[in-house]
MOPAC internal coordinates of N, CA, C and O (Angstrom, degrees):
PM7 1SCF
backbone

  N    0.0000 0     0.00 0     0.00 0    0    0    0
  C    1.4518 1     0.00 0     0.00 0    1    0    0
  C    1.5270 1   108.61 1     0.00 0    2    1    0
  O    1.2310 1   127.89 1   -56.72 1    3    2    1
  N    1.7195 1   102.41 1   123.28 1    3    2    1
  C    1.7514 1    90.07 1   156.38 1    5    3    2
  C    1.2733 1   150.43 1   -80.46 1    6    5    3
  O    1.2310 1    93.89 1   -66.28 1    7    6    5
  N    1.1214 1   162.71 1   113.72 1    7    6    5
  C    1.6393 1   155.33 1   165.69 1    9    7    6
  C    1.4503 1   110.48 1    -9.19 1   10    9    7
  O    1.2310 1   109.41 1  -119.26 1   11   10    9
  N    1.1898 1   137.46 1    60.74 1   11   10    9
  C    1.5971 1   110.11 1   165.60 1   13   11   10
  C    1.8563 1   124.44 1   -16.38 1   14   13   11
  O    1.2310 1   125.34 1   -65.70 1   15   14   13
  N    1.1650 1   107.35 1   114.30 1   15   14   13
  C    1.5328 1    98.71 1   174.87 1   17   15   14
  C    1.6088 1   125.12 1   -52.17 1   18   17   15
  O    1.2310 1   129.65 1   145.21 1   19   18   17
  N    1.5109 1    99.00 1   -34.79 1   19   18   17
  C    1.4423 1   100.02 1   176.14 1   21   19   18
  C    1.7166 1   107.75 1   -59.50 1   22   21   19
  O    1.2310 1   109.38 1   170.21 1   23   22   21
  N    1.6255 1   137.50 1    -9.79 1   23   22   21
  C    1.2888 1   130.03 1   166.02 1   25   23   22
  C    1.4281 1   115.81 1   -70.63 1   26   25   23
  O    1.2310 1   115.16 1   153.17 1   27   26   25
  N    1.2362 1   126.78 1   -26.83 1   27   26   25
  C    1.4537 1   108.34 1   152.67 1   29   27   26
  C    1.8471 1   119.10 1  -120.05 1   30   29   27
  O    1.2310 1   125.26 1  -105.10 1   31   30   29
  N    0.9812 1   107.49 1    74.90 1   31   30   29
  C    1.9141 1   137.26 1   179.07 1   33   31   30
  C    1.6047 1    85.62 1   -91.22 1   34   33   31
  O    1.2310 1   134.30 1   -56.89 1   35   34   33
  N    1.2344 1    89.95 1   123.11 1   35   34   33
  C    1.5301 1   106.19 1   164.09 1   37   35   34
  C    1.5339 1   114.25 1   -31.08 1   38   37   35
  O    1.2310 1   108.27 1   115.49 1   39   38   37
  N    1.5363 1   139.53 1   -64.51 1   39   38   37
  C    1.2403 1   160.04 1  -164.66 1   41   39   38
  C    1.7448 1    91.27 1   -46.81 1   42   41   39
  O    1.2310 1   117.66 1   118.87 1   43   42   41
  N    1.4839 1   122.06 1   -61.13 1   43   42   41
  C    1.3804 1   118.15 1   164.60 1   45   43   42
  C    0.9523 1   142.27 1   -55.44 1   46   45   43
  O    1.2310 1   132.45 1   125.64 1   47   46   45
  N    1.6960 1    93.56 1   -54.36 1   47   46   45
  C    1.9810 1   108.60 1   170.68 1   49   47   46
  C    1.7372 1    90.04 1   -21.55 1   50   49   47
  O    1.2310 1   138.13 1    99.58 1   51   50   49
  N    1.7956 1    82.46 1   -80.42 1   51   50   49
  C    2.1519 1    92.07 1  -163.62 1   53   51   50
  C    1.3334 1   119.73 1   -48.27 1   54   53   51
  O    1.2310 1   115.74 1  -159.71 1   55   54   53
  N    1.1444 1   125.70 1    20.29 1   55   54   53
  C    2.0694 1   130.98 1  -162.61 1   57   55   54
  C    1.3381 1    67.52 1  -100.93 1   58   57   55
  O    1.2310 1   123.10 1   110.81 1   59   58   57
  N    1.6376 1   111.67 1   -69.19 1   59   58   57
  C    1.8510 1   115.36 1  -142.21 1   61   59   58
  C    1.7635 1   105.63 1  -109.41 1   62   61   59
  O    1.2310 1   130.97 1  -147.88 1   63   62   61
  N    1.5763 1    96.44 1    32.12 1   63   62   61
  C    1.3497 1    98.03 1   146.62 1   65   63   62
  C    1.9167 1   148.32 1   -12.88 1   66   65   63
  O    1.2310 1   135.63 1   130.48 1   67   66   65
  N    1.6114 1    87.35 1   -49.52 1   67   66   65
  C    1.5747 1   105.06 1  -150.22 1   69   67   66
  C    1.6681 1    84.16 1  -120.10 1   70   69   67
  O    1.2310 1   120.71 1  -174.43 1   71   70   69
  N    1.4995 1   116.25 1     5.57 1   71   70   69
  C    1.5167 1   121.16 1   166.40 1   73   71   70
  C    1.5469 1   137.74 1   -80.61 1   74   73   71
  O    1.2310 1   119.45 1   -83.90 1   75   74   73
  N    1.1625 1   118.66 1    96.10 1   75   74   73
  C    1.2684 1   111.21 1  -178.30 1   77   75   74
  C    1.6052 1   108.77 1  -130.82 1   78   77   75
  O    1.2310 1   120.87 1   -76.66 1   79   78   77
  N    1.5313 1   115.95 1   103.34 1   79   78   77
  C    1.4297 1   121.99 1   170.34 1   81   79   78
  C    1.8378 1   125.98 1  -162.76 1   82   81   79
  O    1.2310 1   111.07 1   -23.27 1   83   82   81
  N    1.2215 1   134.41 1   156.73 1   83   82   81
  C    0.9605 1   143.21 1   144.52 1   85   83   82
  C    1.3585 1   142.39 1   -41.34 1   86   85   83
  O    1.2310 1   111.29 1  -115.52 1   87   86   85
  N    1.4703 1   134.01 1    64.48 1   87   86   85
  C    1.1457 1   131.20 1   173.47 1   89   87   86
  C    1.2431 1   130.84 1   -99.17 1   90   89   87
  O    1.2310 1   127.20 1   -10.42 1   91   90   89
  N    1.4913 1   103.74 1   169.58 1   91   90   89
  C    1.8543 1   111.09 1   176.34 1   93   91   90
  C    1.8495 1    91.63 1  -107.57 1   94   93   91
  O    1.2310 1   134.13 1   -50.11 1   95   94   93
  N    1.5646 1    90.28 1   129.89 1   95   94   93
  C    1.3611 1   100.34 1   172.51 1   97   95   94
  C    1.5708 1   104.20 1  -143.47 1   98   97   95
  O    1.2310 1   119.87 1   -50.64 1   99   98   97
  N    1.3765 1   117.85 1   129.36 1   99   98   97
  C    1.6076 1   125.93 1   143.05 1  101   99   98
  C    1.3479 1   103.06 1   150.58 1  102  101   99
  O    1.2310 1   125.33 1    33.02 1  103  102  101
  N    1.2303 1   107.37 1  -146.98 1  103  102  101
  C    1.7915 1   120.91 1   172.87 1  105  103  102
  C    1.3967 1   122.07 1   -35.74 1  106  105  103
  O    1.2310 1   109.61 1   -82.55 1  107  106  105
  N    1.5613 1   137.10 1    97.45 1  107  106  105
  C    1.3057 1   136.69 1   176.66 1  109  107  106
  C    1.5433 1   117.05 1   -14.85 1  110  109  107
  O    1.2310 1   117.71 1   127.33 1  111  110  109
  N    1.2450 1   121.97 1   -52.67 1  111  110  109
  C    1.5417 1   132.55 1  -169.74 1  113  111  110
  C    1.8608 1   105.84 1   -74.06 1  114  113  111
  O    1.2310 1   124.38 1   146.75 1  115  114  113
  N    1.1438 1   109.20 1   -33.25 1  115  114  113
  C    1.7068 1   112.70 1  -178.70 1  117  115  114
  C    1.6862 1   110.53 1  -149.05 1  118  117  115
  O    1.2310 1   127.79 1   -99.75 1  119  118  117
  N    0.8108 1   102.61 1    80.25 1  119  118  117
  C    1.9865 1    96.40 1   171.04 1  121  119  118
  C    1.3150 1   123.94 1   -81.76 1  122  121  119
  O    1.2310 1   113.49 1    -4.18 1  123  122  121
  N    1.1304 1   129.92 1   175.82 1  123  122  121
  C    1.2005 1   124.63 1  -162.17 1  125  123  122
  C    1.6734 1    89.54 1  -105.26 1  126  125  123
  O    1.2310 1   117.07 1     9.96 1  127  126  125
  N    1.2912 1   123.18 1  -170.04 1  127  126  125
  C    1.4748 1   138.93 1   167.70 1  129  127  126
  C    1.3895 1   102.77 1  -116.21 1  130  129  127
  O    1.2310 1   104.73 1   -31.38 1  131  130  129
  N    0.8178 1   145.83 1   148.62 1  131  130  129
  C    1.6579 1   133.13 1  -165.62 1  133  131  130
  C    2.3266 1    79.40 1  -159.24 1  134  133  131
  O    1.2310 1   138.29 1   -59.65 1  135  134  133
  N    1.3671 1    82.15 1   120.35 1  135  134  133
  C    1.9040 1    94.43 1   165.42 1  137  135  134
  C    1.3980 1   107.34 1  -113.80 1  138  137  135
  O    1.2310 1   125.39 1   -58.59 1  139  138  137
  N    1.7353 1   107.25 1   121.41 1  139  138  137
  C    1.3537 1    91.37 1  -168.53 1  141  139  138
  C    1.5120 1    81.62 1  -130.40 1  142  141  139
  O    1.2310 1   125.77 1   -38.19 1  143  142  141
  N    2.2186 1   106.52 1   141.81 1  143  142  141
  C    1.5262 1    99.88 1  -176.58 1  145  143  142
  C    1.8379 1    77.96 1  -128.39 1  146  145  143
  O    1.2310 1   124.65 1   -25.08 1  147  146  145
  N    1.5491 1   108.69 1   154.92 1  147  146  145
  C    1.3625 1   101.00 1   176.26 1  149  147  146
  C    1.0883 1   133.88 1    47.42 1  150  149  147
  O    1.2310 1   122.58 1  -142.30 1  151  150  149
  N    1.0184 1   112.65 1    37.70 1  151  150  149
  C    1.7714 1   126.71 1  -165.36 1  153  151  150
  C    1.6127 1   133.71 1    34.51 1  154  153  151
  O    1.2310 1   137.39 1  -151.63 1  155  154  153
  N    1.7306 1    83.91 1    28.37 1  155  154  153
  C    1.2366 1   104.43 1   161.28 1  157  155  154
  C    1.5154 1   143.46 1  -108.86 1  158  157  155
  O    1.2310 1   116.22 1   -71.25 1  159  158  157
  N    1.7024 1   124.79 1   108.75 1  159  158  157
  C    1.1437 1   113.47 1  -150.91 1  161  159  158
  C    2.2148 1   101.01 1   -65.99 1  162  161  159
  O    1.2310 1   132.31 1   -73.42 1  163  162  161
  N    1.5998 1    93.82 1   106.58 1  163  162  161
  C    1.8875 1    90.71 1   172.89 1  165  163  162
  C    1.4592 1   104.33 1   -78.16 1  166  165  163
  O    1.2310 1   112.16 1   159.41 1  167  166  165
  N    1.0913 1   132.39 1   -20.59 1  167  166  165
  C    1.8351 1   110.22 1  -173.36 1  169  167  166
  C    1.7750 1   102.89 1  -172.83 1  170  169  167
  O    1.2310 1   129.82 1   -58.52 1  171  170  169
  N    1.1122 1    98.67 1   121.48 1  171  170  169
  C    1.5711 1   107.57 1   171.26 1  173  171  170
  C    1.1933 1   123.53 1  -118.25 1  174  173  171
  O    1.2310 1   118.04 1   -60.95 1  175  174  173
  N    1.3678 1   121.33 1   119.05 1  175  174  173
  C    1.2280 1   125.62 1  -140.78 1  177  175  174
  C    1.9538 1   106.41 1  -126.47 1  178  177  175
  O    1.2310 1   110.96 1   -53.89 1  179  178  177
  N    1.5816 1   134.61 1   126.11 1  179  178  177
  C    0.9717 1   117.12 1  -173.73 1  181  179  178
  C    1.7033 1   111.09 1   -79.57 1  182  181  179
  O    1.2310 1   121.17 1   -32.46 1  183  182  181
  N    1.2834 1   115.36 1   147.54 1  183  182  181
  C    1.3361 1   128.43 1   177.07 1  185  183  182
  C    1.6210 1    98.98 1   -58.80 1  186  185  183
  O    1.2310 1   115.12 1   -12.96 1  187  186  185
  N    1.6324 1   126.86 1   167.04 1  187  186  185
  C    1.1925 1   118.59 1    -9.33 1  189  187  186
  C    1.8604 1   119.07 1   -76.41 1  190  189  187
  O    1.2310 1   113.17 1   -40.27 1  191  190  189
  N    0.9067 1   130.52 1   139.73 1  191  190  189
  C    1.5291 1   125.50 1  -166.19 1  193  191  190
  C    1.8053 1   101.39 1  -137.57 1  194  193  191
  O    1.2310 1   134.53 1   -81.65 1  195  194  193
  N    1.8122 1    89.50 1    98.35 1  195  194  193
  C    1.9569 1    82.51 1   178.38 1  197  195  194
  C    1.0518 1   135.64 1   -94.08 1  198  197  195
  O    1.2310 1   121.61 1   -48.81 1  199  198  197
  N    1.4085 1   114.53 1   131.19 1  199  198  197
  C    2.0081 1   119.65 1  -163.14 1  201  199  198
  C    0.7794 1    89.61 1    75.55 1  202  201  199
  O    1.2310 1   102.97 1   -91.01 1  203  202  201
  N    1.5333 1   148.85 1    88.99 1  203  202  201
  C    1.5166 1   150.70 1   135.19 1  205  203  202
  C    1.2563 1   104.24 1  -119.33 1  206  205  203
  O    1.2310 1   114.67 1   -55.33 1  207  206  205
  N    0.9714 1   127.71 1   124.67 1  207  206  205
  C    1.9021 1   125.21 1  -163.80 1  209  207  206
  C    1.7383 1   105.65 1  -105.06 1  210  209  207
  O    1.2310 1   112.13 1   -42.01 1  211  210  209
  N    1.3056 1   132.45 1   137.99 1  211  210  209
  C    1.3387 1   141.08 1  -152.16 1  213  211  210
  C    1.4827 1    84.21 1  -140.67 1  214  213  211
  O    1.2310 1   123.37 1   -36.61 1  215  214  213
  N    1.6090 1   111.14 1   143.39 1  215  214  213
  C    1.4163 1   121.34 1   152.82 1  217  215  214
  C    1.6091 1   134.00 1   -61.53 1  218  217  215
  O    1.2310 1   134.94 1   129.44 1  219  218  217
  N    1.7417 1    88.70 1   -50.56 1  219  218  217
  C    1.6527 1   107.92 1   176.58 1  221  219  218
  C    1.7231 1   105.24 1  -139.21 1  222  221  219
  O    1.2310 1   120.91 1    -5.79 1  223  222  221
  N    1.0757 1   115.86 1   174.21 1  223  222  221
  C    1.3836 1   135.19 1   176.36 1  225  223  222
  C    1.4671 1   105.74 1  -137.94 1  226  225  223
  O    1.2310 1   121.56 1   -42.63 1  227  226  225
  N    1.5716 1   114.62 1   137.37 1  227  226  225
  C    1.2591 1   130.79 1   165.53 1  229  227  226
  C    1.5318 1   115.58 1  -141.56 1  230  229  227
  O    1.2310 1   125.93 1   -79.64 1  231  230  229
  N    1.3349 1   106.20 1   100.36 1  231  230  229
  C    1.3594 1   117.49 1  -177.27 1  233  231  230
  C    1.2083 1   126.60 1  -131.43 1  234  233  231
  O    1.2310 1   112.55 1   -40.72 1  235  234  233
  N    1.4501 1   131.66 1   139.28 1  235  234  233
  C    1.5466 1   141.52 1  -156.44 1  237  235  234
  C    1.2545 1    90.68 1  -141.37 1  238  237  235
  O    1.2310 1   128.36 1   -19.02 1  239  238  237
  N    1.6059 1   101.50 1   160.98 1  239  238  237
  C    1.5900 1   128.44 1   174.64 1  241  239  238
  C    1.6353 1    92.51 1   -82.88 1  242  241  239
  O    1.2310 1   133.05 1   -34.04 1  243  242  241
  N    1.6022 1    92.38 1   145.96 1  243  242  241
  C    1.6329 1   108.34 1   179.69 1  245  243  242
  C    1.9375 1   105.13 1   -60.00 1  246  245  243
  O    1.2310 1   119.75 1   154.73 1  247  246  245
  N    1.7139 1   118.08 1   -25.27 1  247  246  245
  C    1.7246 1    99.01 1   163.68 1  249  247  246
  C    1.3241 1   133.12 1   -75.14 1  250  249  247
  O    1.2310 1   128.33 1   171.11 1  251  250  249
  N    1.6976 1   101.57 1    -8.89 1  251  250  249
  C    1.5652 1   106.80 1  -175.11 1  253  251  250
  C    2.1980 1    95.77 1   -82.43 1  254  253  251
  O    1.2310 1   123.89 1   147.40 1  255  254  253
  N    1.3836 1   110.13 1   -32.60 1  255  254  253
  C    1.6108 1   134.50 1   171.61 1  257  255  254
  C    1.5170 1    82.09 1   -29.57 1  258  257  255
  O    1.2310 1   137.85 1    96.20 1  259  258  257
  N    0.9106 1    83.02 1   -83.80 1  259  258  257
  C    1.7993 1   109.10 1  -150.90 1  261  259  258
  C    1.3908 1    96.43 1   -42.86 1  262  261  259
  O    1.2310 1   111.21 1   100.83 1  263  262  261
  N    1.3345 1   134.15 1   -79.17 1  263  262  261
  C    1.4723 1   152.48 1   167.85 1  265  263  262
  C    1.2392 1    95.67 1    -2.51 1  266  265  263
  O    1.2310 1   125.46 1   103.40 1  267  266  265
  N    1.6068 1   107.11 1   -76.60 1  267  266  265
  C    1.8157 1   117.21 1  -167.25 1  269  267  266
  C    1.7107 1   111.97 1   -35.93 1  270  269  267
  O    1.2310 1   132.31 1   118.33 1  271  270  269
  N    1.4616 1    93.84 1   -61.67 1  271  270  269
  C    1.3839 1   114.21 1  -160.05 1  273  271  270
  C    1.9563 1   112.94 1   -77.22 1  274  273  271
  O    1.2310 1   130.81 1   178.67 1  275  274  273
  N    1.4954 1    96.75 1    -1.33 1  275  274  273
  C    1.6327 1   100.67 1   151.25 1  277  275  274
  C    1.6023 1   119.64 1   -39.56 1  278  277  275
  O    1.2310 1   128.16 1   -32.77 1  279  278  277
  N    1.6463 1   101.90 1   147.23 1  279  278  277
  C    1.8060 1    86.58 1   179.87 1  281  279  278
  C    1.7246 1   107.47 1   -72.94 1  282  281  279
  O    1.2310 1   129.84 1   144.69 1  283  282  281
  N    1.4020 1    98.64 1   -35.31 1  283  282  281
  C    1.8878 1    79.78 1   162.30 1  285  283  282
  C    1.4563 1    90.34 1  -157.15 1  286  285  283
  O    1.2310 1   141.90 1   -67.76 1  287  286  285
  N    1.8824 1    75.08 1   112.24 1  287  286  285
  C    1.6391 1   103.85 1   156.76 1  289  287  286
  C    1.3707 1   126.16 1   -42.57 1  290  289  287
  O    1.2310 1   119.58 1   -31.71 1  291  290  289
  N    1.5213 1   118.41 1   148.29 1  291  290  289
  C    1.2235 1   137.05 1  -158.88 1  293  291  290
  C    1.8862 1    83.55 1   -92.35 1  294  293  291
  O    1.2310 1   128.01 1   -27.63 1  295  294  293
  N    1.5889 1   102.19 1   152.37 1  295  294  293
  C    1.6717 1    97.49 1   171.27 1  297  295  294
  C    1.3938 1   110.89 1   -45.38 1  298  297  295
  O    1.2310 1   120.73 1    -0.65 1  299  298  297
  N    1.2138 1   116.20 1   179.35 1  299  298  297
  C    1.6483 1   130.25 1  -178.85 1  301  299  298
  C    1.0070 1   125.76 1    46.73 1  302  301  299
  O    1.2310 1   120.64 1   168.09 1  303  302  301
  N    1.7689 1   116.39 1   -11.91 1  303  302  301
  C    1.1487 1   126.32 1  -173.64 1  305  303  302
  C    1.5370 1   116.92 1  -106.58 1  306  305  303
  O    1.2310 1   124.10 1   170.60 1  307  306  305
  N    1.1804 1   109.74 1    -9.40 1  307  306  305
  C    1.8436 1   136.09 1  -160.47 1  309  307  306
  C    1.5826 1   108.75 1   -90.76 1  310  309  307
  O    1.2310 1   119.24 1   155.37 1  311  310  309
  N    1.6980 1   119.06 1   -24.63 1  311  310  309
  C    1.5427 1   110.60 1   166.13 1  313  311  310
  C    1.6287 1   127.23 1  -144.35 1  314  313  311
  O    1.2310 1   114.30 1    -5.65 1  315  314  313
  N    0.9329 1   128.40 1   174.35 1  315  314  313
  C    1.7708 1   118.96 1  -131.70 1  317  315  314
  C    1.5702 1    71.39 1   -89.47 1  318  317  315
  O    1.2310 1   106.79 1   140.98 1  319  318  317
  N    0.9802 1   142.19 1   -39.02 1  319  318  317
  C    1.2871 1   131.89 1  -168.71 1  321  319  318
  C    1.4265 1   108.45 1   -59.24 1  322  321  319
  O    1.2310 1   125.52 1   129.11 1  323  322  321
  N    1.2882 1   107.00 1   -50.89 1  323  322  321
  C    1.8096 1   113.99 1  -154.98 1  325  323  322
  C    1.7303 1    84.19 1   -64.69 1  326  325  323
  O    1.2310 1   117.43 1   174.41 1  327  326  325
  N    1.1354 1   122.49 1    -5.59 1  327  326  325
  C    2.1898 1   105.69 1  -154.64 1  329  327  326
  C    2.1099 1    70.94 1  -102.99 1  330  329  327
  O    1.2310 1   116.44 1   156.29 1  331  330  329
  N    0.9535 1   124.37 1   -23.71 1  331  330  329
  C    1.4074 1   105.88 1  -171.86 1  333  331  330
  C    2.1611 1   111.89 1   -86.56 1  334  333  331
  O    1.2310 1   128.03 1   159.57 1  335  334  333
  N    1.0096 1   102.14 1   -20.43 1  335  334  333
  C    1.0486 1   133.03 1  -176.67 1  337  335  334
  C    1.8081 1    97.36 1   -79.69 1  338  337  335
  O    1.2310 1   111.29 1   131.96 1  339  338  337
  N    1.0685 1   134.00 1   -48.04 1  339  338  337
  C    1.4402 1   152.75 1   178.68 1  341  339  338
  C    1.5986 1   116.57 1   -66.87 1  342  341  339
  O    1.2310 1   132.67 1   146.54 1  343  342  341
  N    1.6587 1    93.13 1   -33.46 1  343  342  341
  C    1.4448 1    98.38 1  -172.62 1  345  343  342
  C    1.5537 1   124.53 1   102.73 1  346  345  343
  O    1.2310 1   124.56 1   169.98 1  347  346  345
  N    1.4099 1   108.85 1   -10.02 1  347  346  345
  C    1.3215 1   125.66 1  -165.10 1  349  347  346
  C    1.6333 1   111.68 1   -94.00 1  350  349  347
  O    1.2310 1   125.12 1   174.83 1  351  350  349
  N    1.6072 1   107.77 1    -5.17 1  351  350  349
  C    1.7739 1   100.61 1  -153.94 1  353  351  350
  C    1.9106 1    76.88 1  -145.21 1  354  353  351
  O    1.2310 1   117.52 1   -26.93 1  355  354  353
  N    1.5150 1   122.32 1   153.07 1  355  354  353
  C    1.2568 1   111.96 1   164.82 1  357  355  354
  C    1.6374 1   106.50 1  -132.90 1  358  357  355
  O    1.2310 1   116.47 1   -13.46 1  359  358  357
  N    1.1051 1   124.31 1   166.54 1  359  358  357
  C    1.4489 1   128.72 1  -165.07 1  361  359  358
  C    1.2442 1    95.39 1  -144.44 1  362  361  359
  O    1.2310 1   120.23 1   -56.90 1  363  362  361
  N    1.4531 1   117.16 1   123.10 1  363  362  361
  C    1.5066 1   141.54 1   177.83 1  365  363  362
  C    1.0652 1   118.09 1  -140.95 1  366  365  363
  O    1.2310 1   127.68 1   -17.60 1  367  366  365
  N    1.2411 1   102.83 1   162.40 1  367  366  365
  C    1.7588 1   111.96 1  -173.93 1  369  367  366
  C    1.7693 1   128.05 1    99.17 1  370  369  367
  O    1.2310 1   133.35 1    18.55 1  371  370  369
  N    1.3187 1    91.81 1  -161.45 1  371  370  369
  C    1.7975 1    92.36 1   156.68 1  373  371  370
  C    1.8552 1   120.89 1   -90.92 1  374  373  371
  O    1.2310 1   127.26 1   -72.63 1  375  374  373
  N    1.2891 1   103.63 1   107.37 1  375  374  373
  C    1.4557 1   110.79 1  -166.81 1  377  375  374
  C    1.7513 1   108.11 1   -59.14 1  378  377  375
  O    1.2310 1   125.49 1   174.31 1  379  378  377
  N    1.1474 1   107.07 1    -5.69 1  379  378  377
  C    1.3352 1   107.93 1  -152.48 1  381  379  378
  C    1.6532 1   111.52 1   -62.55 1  382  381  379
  O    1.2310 1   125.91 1   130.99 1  383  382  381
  N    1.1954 1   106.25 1   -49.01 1  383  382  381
  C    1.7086 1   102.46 1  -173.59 1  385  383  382
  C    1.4374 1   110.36 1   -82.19 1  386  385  383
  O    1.2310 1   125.74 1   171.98 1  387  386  385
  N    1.8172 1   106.57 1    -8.02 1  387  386  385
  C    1.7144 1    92.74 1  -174.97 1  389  387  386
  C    1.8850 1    97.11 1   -97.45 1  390  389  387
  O    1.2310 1   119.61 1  -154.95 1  391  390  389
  N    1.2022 1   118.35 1    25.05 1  391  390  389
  C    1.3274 1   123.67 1  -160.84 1  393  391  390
  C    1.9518 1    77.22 1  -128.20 1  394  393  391
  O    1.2310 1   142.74 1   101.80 1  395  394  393
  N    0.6825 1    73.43 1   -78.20 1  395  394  393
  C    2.1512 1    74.93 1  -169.97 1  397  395  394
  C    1.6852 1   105.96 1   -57.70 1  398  397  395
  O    1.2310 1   121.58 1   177.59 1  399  398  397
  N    1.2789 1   114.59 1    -2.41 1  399  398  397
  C    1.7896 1    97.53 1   164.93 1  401  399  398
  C    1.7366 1    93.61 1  -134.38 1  402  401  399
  O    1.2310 1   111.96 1  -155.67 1  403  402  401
  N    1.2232 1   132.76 1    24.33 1  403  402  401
  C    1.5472 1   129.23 1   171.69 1  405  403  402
  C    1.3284 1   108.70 1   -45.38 1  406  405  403
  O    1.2310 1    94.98 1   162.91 1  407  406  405
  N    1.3025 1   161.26 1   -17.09 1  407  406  405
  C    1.6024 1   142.78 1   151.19 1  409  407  406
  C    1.4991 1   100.04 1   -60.46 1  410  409  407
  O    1.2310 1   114.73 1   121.96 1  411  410  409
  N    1.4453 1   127.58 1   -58.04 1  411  410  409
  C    1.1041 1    97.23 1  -156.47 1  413  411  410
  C    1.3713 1   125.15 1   -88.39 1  414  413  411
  O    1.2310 1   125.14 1  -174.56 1  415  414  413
  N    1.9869 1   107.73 1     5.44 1  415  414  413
  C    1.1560 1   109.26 1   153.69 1  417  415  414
  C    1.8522 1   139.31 1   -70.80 1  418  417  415
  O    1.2310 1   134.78 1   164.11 1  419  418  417
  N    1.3713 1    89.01 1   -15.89 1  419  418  417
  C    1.4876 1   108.01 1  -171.60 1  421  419  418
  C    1.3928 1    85.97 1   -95.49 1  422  421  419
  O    1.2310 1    96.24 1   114.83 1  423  422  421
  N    1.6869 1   159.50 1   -65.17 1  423  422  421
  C    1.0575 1   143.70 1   151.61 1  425  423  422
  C    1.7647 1   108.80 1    -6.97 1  426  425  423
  O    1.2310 1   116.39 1    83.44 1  427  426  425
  N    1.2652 1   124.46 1   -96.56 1  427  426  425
  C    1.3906 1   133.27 1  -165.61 1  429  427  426
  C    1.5764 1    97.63 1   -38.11 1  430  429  427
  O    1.2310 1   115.28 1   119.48 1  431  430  429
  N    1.3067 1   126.56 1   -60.52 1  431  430  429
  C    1.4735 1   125.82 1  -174.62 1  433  431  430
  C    1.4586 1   105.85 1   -64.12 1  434  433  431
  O    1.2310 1    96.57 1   139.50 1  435  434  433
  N    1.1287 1   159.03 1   -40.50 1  435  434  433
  C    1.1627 1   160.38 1  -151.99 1  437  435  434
  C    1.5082 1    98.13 1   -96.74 1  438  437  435
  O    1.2310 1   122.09 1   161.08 1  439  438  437
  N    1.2155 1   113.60 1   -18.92 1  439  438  437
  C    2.2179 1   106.55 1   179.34 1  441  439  438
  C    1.5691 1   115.48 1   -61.04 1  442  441  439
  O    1.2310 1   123.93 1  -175.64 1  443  442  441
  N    0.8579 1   110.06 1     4.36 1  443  442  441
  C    2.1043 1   110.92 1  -176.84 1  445  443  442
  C    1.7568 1    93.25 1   -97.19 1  446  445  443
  O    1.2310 1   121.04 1   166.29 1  447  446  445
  N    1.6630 1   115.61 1   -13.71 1  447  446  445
  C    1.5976 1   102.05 1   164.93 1  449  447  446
  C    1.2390 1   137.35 1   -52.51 1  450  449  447
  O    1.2310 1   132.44 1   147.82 1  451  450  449
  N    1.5146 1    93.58 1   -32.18 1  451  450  449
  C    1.6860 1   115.09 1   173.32 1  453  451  450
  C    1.3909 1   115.88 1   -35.75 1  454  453  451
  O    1.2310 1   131.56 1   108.79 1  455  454  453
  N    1.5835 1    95.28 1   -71.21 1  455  454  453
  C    1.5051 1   117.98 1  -169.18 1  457  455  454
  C    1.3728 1   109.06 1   -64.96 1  458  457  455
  O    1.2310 1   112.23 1   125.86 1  459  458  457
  N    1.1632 1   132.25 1   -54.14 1  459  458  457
  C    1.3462 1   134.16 1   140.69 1  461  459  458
  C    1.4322 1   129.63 1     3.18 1  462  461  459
  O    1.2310 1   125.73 1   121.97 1  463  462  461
  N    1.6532 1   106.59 1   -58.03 1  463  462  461
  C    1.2897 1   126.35 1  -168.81 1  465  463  462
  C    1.4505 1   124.82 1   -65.72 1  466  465  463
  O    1.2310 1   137.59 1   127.87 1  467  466  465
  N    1.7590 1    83.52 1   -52.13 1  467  466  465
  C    1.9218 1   129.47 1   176.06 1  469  467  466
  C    1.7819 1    96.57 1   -56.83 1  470  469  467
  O    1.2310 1   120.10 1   114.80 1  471  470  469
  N    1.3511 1   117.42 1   -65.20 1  471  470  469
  C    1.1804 1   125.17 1   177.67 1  473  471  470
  C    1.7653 1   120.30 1   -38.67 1  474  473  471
  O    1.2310 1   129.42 1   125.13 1  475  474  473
  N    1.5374 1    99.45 1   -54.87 1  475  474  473
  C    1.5393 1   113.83 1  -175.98 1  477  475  474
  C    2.1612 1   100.50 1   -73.18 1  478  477  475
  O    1.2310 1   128.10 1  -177.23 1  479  478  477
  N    0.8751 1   102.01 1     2.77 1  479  478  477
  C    1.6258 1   101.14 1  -177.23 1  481  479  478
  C    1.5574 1   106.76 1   -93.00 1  482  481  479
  O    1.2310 1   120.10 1   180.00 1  483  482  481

């Protein structure tokens, strides 16, 4: 997998500033490890990865993926919350930093709209 550059664009960097942690993020079946210091993604790494310790996990089925990353999502389908709320996305761990930087997680997760968008044009 590549990094979209727009995941560390200044406009974000400065969202997740005051961010520094270890998470599991993406597809339920394989997520990536994503180390993010200063709201900068340093290394994203594909699962499976053993003894690697994560703060939180945020993971969805590749139809809730798809759904999100519509250029505009259908209700329920449009924020990381509503897909956990649905049943489609699960949230584990210590909520704490994905609760105290949630824009710029819903920013970083929501950037595959782009391509999406570009595509649907």
């Amino acid at each position: 997998m590549t990094l979209s550059p727009d995941a560390n664009a200044p406009s974000l960097v400065s969202r997740g500033r005051l961010l520094d942690c270890d998470c599991l993020i993406g597809p339920m079946a394989r997520p990536f490890h994503a180390a993010i210091r200063g709201g900068r993604i340093v290394e994203l790494t594909p699962s499976p990865l053993l003894m690697r310790s994560w703060r939180f996990s945020y993971r969805a089925t590749p139809q809730a993926w798809a759904a999100h990353w519509q250029a505009e999502p259908k209700p329920g389908w449009h924020d990381l919350l509503a897909l956990t709320k649905r049943g489609e996305a699960v949230l584990e761990g210590d909520l704490h930093p994905f609760i105290a930087h949630l824009q710029y997680f819903k920013d970083l997760l929501a950037l595959p709209r782009q391509h999406f968008a570009a595509a649907a044009s």
